[in-house]
C-alpha positions in Angstrom: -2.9 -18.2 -4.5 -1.3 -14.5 -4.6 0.8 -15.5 -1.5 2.8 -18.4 -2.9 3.3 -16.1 -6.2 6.3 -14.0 -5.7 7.7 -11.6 -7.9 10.2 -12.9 -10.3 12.5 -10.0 -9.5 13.2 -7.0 -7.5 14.0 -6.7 -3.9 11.2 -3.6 -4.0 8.8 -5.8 -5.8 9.1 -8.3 -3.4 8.8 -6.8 -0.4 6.1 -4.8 -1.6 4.3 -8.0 -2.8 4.7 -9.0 1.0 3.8 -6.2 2.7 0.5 -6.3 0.1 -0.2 -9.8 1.1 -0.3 -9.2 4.7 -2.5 -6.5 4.2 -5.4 -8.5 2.4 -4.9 -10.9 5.1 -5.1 -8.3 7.9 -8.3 -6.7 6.1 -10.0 -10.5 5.6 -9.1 -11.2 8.8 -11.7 -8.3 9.6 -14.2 -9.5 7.1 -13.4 -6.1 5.0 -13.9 -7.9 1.8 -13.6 -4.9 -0.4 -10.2 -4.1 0.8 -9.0 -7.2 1.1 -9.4 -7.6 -2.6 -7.6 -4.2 -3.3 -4.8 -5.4 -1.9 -4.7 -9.1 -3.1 -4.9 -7.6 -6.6 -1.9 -5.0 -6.2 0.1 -8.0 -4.7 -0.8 -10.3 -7.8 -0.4 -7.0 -10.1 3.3 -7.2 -8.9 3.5 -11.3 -9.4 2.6 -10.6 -12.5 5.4 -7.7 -13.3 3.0 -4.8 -13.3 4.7 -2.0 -11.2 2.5 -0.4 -8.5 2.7 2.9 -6.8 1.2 4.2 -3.8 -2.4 4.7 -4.0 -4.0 7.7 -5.5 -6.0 10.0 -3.3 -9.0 10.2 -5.8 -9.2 6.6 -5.4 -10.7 6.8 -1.6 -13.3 8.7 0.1 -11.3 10.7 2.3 -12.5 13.4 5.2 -11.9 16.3 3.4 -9.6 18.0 6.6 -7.3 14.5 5.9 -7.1 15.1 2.2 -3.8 17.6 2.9 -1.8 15.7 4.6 -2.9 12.6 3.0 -2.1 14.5 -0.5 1.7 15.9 0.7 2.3 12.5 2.4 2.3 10.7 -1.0 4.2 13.3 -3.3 7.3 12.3 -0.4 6.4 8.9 -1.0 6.7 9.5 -4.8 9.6 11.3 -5.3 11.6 9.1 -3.1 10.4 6.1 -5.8 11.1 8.3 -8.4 14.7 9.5 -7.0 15.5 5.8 -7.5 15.9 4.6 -3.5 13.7 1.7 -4.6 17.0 0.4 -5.4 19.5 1.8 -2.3 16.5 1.5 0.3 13.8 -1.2 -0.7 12.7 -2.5 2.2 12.2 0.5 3.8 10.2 2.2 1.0 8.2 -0.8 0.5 7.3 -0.8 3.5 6.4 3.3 3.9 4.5 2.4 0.3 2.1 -0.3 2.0 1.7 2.0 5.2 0.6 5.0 3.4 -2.2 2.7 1.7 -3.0 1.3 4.8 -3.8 4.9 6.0 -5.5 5.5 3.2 -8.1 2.9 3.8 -8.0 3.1 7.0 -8.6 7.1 7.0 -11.4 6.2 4.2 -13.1 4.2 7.1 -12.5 6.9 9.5 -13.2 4.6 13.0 -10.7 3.0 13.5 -8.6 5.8 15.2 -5.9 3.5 16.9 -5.0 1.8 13.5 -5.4 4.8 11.6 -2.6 6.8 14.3 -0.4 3.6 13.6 
């Protein structure tokens, strides 16, 4: 099970692998399959030392008037991993890095408007 398989290293990587398992469950929990499996296998990508970066936006169906925002969102996202504050700030940018995927999927659903604001 993904859940009871950690990371071996990295405060980043094991947040990250958190916040990713919480997310399957959430999205199970809702009987979205699909998504549930994205993020299973991005938490057991990280078990197994693979590193993992926010989602691309080519990867989802987005509303094309979300696509901008969605687009800007994630080049602040990756230049704040590739400025290195996965090291002074890991928590924190674990946690932005599973929230902007969230969005993603949820903004890829598009009816969820409550969880897609949170």
């Amino acid at each position: 099970h993904v859940a009871e398989n950690p990371p071996s290293s990295g405060v980043f990587e094991k947040a990250l692998h958190q916040g990713y398992v919480g997310l399957a469950q959430a999205e199970i929990d809702e009987y979205d399959w699909s998504d549930g499996g994205k993020f299973t296998e991005r938490a057991d990508m990280l078990s197994n030392g693979s590193m993992v970066l926010p989602e691309e936006i080519a990867m989802r169906d987005l509303p094309a008037d979300r696509v901008s925002v969605l687009t800007s969102s994630r080049a602040r996202l990756m230049k704040a991993i590739d400025g290195g504050l996965t090291s002074e700030y890991p928590n924190q940018l674990a946690r932005a890095q599973v929230a902007f995927d969230c969005w993603m999927q949820e903004q890829e659903e598009n009816r969820q408007p409550a969880d897609i604001e949170a």
